[in-house]
C-alpha positions in Angstrom: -32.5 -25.0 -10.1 -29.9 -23.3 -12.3 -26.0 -24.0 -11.7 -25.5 -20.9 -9.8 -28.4 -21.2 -6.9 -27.3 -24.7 -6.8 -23.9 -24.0 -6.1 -24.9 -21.0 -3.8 -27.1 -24.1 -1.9 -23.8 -26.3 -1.6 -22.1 -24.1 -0.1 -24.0 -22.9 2.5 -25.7 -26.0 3.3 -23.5 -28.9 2.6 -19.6 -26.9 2.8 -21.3 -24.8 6.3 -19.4 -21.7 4.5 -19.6 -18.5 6.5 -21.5 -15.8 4.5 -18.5 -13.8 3.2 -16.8 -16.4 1.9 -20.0 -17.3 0.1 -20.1 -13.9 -1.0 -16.9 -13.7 -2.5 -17.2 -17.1 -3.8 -20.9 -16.2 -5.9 -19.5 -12.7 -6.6 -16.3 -14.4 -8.2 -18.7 -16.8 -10.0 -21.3 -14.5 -11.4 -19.0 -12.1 -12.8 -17.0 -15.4 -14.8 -20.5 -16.8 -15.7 -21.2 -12.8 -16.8 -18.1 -13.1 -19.6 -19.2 -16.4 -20.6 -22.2 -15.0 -21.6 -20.6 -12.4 -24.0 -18.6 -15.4 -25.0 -21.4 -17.2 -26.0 -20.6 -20.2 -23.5 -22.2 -22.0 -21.1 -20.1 -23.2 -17.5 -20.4 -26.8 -18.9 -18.7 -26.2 -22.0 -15.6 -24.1 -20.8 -12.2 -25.8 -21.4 -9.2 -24.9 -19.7 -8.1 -22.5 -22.3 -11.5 -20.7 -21.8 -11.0 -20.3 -18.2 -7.1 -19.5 -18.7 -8.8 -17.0 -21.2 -10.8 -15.3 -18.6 -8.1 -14.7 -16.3 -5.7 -13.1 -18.8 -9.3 -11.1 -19.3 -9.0 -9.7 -15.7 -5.9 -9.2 -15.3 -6.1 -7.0 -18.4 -8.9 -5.4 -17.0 -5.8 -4.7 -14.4 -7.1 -6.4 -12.0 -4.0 -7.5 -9.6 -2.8 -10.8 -9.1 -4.0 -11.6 -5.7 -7.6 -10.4 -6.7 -7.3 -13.1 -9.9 -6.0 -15.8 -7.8 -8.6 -15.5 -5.8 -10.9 -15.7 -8.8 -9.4 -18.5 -9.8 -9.6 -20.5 -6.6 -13.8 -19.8 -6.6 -13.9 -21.0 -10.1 -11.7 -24.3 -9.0 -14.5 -24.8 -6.3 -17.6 -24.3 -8.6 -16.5 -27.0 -11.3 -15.5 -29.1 -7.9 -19.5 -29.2 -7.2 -20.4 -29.2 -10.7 -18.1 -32.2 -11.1 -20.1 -33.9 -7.6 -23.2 -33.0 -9.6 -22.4 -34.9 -12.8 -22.9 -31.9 -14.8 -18.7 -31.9 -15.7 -16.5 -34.7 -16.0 -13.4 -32.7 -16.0 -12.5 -29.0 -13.8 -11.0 -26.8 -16.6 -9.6 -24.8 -13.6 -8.4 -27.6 -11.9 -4.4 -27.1 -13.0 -4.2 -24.0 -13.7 -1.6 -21.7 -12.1 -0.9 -17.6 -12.6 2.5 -16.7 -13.1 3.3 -14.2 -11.1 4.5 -11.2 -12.8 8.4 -9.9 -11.0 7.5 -7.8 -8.0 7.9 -4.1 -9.4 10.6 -2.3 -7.6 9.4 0.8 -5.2 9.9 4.0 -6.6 12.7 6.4 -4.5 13.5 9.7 -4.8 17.5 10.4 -4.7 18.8 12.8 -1.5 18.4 15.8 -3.5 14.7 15.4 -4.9 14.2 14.5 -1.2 15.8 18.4 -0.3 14.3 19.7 -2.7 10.9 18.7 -2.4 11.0 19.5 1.7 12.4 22.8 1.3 8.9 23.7 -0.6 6.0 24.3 2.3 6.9 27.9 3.7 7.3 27.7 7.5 6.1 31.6 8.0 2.6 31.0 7.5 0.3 28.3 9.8 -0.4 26.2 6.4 3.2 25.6 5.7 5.2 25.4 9.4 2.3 22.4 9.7 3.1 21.0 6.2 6.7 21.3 6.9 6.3 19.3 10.1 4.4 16.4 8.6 6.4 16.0 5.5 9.8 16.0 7.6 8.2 13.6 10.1 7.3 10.9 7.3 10.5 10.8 5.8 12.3 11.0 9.6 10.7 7.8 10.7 9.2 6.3 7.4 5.7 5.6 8.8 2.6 4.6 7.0 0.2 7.6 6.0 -2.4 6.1 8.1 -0.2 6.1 10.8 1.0 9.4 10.2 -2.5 11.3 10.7 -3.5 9.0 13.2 -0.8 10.2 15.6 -1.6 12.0 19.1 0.2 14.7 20.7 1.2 12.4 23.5 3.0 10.0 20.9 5.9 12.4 20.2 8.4 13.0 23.0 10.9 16.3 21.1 12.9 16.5 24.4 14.2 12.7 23.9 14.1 12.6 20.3 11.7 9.9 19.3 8.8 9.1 17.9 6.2 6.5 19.3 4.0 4.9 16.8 1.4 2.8 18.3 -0.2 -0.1 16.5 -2.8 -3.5 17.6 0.3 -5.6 16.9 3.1 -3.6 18.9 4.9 -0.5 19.7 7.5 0.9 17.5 10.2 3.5 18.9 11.3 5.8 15.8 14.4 8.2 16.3 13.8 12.0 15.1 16.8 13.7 13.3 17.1 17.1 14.4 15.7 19.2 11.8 12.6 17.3 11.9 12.4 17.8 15.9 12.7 21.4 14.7 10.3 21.6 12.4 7.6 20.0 14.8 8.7 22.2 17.6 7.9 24.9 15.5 4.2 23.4 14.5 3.5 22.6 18.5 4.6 25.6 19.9 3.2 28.6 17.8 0.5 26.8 15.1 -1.3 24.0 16.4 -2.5 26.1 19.2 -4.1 28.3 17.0 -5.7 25.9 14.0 -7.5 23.2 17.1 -10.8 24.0 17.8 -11.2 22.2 21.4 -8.3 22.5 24.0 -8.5 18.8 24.9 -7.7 17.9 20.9 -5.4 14.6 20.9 -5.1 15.2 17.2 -1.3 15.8 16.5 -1.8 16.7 12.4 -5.2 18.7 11.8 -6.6 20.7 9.3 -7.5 24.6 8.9 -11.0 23.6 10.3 -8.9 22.1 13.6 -10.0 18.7 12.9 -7.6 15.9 12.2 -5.8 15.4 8.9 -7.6 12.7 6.5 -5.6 10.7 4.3 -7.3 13.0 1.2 -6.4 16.2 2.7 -2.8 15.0 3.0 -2.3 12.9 -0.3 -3.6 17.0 -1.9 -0.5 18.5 0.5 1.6 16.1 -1.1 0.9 16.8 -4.9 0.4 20.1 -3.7 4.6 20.7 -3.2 5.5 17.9 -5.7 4.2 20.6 -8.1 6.1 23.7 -6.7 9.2 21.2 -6.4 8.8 20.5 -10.4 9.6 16.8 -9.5 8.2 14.2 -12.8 8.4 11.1 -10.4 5.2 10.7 -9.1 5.2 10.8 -5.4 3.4 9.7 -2.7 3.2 8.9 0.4 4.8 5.6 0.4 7.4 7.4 -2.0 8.8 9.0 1.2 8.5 5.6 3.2 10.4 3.7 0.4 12.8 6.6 0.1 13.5 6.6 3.9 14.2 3.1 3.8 16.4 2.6 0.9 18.6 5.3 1.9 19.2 4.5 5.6 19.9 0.9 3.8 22.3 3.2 1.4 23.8 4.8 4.1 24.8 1.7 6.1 21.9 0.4 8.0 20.9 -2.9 9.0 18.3 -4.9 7.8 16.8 -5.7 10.9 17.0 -2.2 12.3 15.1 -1.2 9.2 12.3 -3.5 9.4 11.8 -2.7 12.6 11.4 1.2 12.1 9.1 0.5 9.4 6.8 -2.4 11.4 7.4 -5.2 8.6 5.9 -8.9 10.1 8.5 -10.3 7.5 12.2 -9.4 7.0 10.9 -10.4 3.3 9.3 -6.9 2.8 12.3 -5.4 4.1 14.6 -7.2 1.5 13.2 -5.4 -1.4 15.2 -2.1 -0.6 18.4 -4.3 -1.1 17.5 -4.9 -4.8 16.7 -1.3 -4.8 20.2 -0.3 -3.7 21.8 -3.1 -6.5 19.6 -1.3 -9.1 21.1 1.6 -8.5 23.9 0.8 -8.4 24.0 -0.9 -11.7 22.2 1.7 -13.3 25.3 4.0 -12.3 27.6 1.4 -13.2 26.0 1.3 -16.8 26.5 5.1 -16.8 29.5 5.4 -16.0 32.1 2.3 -16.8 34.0 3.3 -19.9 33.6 -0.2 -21.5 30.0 -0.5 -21.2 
């Protein structure tokens, strides 16, 4: 039986793993025993700088460094049982720890690439008073894409001002500013009507067809008017969440208030906007002080 079936065999039979993890584990394992082979090694003769090796290999193949850890951790288990089956003394993986590479800042856009880029979707045609709506609604309340086209009708309430976003985990109530409770007004009351193909549609955001937005459909809307704006960041929809959040942080916000909005489980996640606000500020500070 060759080292791979073997280990396939321990896992499932003597470890009782449930069959994704053994898929993950043998998919991990194959593709390492895959570059050993262009390497001209068997498992039993990697060291620990061949395995080190290989994962410098994926993460230039830019792979990220969740995906390699995981890697890593199926490769620890496989020289475990090669180690129970006398076929390695040592685990050249045992010992071996990524560095994580410093969390990469979110991208923002400053107030007036924010302006600018929402004053692009015309609101006298059906295409643009709908775009218009969606694009002031996502930076109004900072909510996920997903979220954003899988909202209903009935979770907007215009008269009161907020927005309800419904999740598995929990309920999140998201004011509206008032432009963007204009803006949707508008869509409701003279668009929508016209673009949904069945009366009894729940879909809040839909298409031209009358079905409801996909996530393609409005990452296209997006690039769409980051064109027309002539903007070079690249934006997306998470540009508009991160931009929502640093500048309500910018602006005098809470923390707490913030993660809230945006439905982080950990205030962690929330915390980055603060080193986006330092960043800024030292970028201006670099700019501007006479001495620097």
């Amino acid at each position: 039986m060759d080292l791979l079936a073997g280990y396939q065999q321990y896992l499932v039979e003597e470890k009782g793993s449930s069959a994704n993890t053994v898929s993950s584990y043998m998919r991990d394992v194959s593709q390492y025993h895959n570059w050993l082979v262009t390497e001209d090694l068997l498992p039993e003769q990697a060291q620990q700088e061949d395995v080190d090796r290989y994962t410098k290999h994926l993460l230039g193949l830019g792979k990220n460094l969740s995906t390699v850890t995981r890697s890593l951790a199926s490769l620890k288990s496989f020289y475990s049982y090669l180690q129970g089956e006398e076929v390695v003394s040592v685990n050249p993986a045992k010992g071996l720890v990524l560095e994580k590479s410093e969390r990469k800042l979110p991208q923002i856009l400053t107030n007036k690439e924010v302006e600018l880029f929402l004053e692009q979707p015309d609101p006298r045609d059906a295409k643009g008073c709908r775009d218009k709506a969606m694009l002031e609604l996502l930076y109004a309340t900072g909510i996920r894409v997903s979220e954003l086209i899988g909202l209903n009708l009935e979770n907007l309430n215009l008269s009161a001002g907020f927005l309800r976003c419904a999740t598995k985990k929990k309920d999140r109530i998201i004011p509206l500013y008032p432009t963007a409770i204009r803006a949707l007004s508008d869509y409701i009351d003279h668009v929508r009507p016209r673009l949904i193909e069945q009366p009894d549609e729940k879909a809040l955001f839909v298409n031209m067809n009358g079905s409801r937005m996909s996530r393609q459909g409005f990452w296209k809307i997006i690039k769409h008017y980051q064109d027309l704006a002539g903007i070079k960041k690249e934006i997306t929809p998470h540009t508009l969440r991160h931009s929502f959040a640093a500048h309500l942080l910018e602006n005098g916000a809470d923390l707490h208030s913030i993660q809230e909005m945006l439905g982080h489980a950990d205030i962690s996640s929330t915390q980055v906007y603060t080193q986006v606000i330092n960043q800024k500020l030292k970028d201006v500070y670099n700019k501007a002080h006479p001495r620097t």
